[in-house]
N, C-alpha and C positions, 0 to 999 in steps of 0.2 A: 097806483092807488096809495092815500097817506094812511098810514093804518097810525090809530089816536089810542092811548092805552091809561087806562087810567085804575091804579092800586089801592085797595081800602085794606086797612089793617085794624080791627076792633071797630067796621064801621066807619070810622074815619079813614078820610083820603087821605095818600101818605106821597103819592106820585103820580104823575105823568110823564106820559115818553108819545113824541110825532114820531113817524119813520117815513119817509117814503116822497112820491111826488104826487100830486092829484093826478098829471096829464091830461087836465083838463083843455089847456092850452099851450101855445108854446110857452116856452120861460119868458118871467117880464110880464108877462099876460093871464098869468094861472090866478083867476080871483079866488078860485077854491083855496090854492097854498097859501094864498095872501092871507084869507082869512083863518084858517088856521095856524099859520105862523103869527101874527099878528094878534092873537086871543092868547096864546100860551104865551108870547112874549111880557104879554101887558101882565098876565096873571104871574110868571115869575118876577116883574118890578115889584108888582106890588106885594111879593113876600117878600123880594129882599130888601128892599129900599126903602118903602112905606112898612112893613110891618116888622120890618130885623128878622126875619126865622131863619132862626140855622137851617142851613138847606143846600145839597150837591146839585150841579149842574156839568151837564156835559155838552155840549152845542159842536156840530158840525160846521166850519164858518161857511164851509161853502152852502150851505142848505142844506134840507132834507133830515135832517136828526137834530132833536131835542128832548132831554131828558132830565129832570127837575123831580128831587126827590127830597121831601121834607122828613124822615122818616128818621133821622138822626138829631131831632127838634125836640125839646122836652115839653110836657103833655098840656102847658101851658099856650106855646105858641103851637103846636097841631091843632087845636080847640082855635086860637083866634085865624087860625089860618083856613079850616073849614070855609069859608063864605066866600076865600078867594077860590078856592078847590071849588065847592060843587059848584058855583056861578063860572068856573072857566068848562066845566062838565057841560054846563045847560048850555053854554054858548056854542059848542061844539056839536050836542045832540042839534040844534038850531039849524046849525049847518048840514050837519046829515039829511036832516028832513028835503031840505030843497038841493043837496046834490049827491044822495043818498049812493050811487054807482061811482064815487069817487073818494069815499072817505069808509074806514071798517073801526068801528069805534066799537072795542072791550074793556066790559069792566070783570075785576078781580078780585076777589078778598085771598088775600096769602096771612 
């Protein structure tokens, strides 16, 4: 299971972290990982590359972890960076819904 974790600080999203596998299918074949790796990938270009936010990442190359944390960003880009955060949230809830026994999405205010 990919457990999806996503961190709100004053409200605002500050992180995301994947862990895990769907085993939905074998490897190569997993569309659940797909799409989950592929939603959080696009969502960390486009804060670092399209929108500059300072932001740590830790990626496991082989698969299976990702963790993207904007929360050392000053109050300016956490505010423009919002719309990439919850729209990568929505897309995620998206996925839950239609393979709901394969993904455990928490959210948090710390």
């Amino acid at each position: 299971m990919i457990e999806v974790r996503f961190l709100r600080k004053s409200g605002n999203l500050i992180s995301f972290t994947y862990a895990g596998h769907a085993d939905y299918d074998e490897y190569g074949k997993d569309i659940v990982c797909a799409a989950v790796t592929a939603q959080c990938m696009m969502a960390y270009n486009g804060l670092d590359e399209v929108l500059k936010v300072k932001n740590k990442i830790d990626l496991h190359e082989d698969g299976g972890y990702l963790s993207v944390s904007i929360d050392g960003a000053d109050a300016s880009e956490k505010k423009d960076a919002q719309v990439i955060m919850e729209t990568l949230l929505l897309g995620i809830k998206a996925i839950k819904l239609q393979y709901g026994h394969f993904i455990n999405l928490i959210e948090e205010e710390v």
